[in-house]
Structures are given as structure tokens and as C-alpha cells.
C-alpha positions in Angstrom: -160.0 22.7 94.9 -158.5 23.8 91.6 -155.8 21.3 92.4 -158.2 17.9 92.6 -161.3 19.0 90.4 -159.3 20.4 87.4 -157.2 17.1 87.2 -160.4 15.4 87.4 -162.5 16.8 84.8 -159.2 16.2 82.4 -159.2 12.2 83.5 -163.1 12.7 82.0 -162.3 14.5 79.1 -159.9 11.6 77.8 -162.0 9.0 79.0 -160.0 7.5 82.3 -162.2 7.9 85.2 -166.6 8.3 84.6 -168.7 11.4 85.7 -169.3 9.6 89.0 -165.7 9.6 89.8 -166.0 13.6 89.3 -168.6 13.9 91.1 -167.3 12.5 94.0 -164.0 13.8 93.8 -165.6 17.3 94.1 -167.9 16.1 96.8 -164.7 15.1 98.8 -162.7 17.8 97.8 -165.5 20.5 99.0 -165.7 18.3 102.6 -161.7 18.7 103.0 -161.9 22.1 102.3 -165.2 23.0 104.7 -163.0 21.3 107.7 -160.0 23.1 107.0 -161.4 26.1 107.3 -163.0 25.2 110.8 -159.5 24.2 112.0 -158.1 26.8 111.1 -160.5 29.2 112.6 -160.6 27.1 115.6 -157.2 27.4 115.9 -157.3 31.7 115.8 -159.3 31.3 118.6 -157.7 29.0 120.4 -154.4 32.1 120.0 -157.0 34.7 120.9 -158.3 33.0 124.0 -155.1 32.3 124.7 -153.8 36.0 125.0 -156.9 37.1 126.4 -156.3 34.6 129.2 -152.7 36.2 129.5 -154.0 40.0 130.0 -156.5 38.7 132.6 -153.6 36.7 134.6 -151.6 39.8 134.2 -154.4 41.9 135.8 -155.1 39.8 138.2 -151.5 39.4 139.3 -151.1 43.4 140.4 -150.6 43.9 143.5 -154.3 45.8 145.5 -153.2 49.1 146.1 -156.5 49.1 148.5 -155.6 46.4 151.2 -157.3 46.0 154.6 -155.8 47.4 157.9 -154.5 45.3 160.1 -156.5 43.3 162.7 -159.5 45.1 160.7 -162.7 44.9 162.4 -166.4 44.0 160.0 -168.5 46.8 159.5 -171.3 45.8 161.6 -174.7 48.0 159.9 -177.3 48.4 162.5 -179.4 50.8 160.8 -177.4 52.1 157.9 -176.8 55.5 158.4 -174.2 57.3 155.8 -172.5 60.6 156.9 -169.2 61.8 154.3 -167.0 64.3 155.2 -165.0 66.9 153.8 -164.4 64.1 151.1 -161.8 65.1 148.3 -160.5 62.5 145.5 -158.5 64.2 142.8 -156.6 60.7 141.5 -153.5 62.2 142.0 -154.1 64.7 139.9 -154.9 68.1 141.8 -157.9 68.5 139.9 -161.1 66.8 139.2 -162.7 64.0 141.0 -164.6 65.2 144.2 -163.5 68.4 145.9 -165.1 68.9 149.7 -168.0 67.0 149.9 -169.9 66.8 153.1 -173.2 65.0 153.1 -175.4 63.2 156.1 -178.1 60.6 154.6 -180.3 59.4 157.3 -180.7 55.6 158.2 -183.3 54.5 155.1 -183.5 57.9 152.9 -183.4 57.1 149.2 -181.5 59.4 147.7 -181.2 60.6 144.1 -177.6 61.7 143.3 -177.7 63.8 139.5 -175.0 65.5 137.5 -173.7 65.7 134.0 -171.0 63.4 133.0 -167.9 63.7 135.1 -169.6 65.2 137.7 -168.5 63.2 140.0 -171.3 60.9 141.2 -169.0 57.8 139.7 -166.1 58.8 142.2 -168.5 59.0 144.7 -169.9 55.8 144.6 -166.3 54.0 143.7 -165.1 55.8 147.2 -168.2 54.2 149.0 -167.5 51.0 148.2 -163.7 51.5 148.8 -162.7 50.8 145.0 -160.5 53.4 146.1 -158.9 55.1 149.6 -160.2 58.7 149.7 -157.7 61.2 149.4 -158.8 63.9 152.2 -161.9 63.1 154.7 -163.7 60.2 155.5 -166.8 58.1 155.0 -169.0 56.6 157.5 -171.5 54.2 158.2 -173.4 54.3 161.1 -170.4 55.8 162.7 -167.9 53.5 161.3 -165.0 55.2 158.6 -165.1 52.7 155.7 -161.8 52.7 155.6 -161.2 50.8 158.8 -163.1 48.2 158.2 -163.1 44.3 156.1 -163.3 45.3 152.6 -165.7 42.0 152.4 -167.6 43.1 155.3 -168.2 46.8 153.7 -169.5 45.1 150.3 -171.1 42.3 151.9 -173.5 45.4 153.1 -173.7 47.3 149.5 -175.1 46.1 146.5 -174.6 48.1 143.3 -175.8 47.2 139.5 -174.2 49.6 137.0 -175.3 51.1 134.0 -173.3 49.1 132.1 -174.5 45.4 133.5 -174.6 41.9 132.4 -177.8 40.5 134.2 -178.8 36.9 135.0 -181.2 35.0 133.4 -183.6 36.2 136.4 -185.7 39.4 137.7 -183.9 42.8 137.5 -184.9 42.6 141.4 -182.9 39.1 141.9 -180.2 40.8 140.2 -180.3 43.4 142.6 -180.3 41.7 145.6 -177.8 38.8 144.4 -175.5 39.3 147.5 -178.3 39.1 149.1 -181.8 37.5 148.1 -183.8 37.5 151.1 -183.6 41.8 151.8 -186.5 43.9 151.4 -188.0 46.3 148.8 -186.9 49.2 150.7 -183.4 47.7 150.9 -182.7 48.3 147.0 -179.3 51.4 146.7 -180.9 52.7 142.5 -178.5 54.3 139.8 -180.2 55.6 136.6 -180.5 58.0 133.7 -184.1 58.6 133.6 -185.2 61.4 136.2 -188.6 60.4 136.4 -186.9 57.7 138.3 -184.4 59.6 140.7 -187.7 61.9 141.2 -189.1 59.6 143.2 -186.7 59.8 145.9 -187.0 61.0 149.3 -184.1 63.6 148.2 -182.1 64.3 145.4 -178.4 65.1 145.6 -177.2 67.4 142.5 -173.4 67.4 141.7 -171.1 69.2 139.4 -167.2 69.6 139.1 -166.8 67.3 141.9 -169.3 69.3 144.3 -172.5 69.2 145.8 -174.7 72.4 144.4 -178.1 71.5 144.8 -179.6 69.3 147.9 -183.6 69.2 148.4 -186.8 67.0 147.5 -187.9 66.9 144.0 -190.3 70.0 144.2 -188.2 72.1 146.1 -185.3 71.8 143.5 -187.9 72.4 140.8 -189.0 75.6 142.6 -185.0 77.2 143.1 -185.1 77.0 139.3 -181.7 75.6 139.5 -178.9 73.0 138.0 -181.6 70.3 138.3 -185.0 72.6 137.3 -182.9 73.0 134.0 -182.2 69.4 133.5 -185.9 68.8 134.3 -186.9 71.0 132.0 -184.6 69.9 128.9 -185.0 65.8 129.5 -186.2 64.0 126.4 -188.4 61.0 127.2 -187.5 61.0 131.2 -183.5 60.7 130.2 -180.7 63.0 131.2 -179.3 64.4 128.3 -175.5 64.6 127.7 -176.1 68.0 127.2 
């Protein structure tokens, strides 16, 4: 700018070229300098999609350390029964993770599972839907270990919105069911941080250090006066506090 405008204004001050001329000199000269600015900033993008692009490939290029068995049969759900046993998951670390965990959820029970952070309700969940292969025991539906089966088939039957979720432009509850938009109010799995919503389960599952301490309804956890009486009682607003 400095390069065309002051060069300009000196043609005016000797008389060579009018105030018009100046006028649109600067008006060009702005223009230029507005669109090579947006190349250049296209162009930064253009090198950040492009390494963006390359992490993805690169993720996407590792090798499943979860693959299916051979000749694997689907997991065929006839009334969606979940029983997991003795199930441990350390990450290859010893500690941590889920330690012994032996639960039976009856075909259609909605179940509240609560704990602090790290807890292990995450691992729990992740080991479910086979993210990962379970280090000691075994999970099954309606008789059948998770592990032997499709790994389409198993999430084919599972649907799972986390807290940390980009919806479509649609209900929470087509969200939900997207795998599967013609099931049934009482087919919706529900993960969330306000109690008053994990109250209304049939029972409530309550977790921490990787084990299962607490196990009842709503009311009868509130009368032990236990783990999940106390989180009851120090909620703010409905929400579990970190604390």
C-alpha cells in the first residue's frame, strides 16, 4: 500500500496525475491487498487440512488390535439379557480399569450405572461394545460371550450417545435410535450426569475403583446411607459433582 499510494499522492503534489487518479489507485490498491490476504489464508488452510488429512490416514491405517474370530457367528438378541462375569480390564497395566466385576441385568431392566470419575463405568461400557477384548472373564448376551461373535452384529444391537456428542439436526430420540429408527421407547440404553435421571431406573449400579459397591433401587440405596446416599445428598442442581 505504502508502495502505490505514496508514489501517487507525490504524482499529485507536482501536478502529473489528478485526485481521481489517487483515488482510484488507492481503491485498487486496497482490492489487491483484501485478495491477497484471502489467498494467503486460504492457502494455510489448504496445509492444515492437508496434515489433518495425513493424521486421520495414519489412524486409520493401524492395524484393529480387536478383530473377529474366525468363521464368527452374529449375535442373534432374542430378549436381551446381559450377565458379565468375573470381568477384569487393567489396560495392561495391573491396576485400574475394572477389577472382578460380576453383574446379571435381566432381559429389559434399565439400569443406572454411577461413580465418580475413573470409576470405571467408561471401561465398562467400551468392554460391552467390544472397543476392547476383556482381559479376565467374559460378557454375555442372552448367553452369547461378546467376544465370539461379528463385531457388526454386536453393535448393530447397541446404541450408545456419549456425553461428549455431536447430534443431528433431528430429535435427541432420532439421535438415539439412528442405527435404528423404528425401535421402541423402552429400547433406549441412557448415560448421564444428572441423578434425577439415573433415579428413575429400575436399579442403579454404583462403582468405584473399578468395582461394584452398591447394587439396589433408588430408595433402597438412599436408605444404606451409602456411596450413592452421599452423592444424592451433595448434587447441585440434579448433577454429579466432580467431587
Amino acid at each position: 500500500m505504502v508502495g502505490m499510494l505514496g508514489p501517487a499522492v507525490w504524482l499529485w503534489s507536482v501536478g502529473r496525475v489528478s485526485v481521481g487518479d489517487v483515488a482510484a489507485a488507492s481503491a485498487l490498491t486496497l482490492r489487491l491487498n483484501g485478495m491477497s490476504g484471502w489467498l494467503m489464508w486460504v492457502a494455510i488452510r489448504m496445509f492444515e487440512h492437508a496434515g489433518v488429512i495425513r493424521e486421520g490416514l495414519r489412524s486409520i491405517s493401524v492395524e484393529h488390535d480387536v478383530v473377529d474370530k474366525p468363521n464368527a457367528p452374529a449375535l442373534a438378541v432374542t430378549k436381551g439379557a446381559l450377565r458379565i462375569e468375573d470381568l477384569s480390564h487393567h489396560y495392561g497395566k495391573g491396576t485400574g480399569g475394572l477389577g472382578h466385576v460380576t453383574l446379571d441385568i435381566p432381559a429389559g431392566q434399565k439400569v443406572g450405572l454411577v461413580g465418580r470419575s475413573g470409576a470405571g463405568k467408561s471401561s465398562l461400557v467400551n468392554l460391552l461394545l467390544r472397543f476392547r477384548d476383556a482381559e479376565e472373564g467374559r460378557i454375555l448376551i442372552d448367553g452369547q460371550d461378546v467376544s465370539a461373535v461379528t463385531q457388526d452384529s454386536l453393535r448393530a444391537s447397541i446404541g450408545m450417545v456419549t456425553q461428549d456428542s455431536s447430534l443431528l439436526h433431528r430429535s435427541v430420540r432420532a439421535n438415539i435410535l439412528y442405527g435404528r429408527p423404528g425401535a421402541k421407547d423402552d429400547q433406549m440404553i441412557a448415560i448421564a450426569h444428572r441423578l434425577s435421571t439415573i433415579a428413575a431406573m429400575d436399579r442403579i449400579v454404583v462403582m468405584d475403583q473399578g468395582r461394584v459397591i452398591e447394587d439396589g433401587t433408588h430408595d433402597e440405596l438412599l436408605a444404606e446411607g451409602g456411596t450413592y446416599a452421599g452423592l444424592w445428598a451433595r448434587q447441585s442442581g440434579g448433577f454429579l459433582a466432580d467431587e
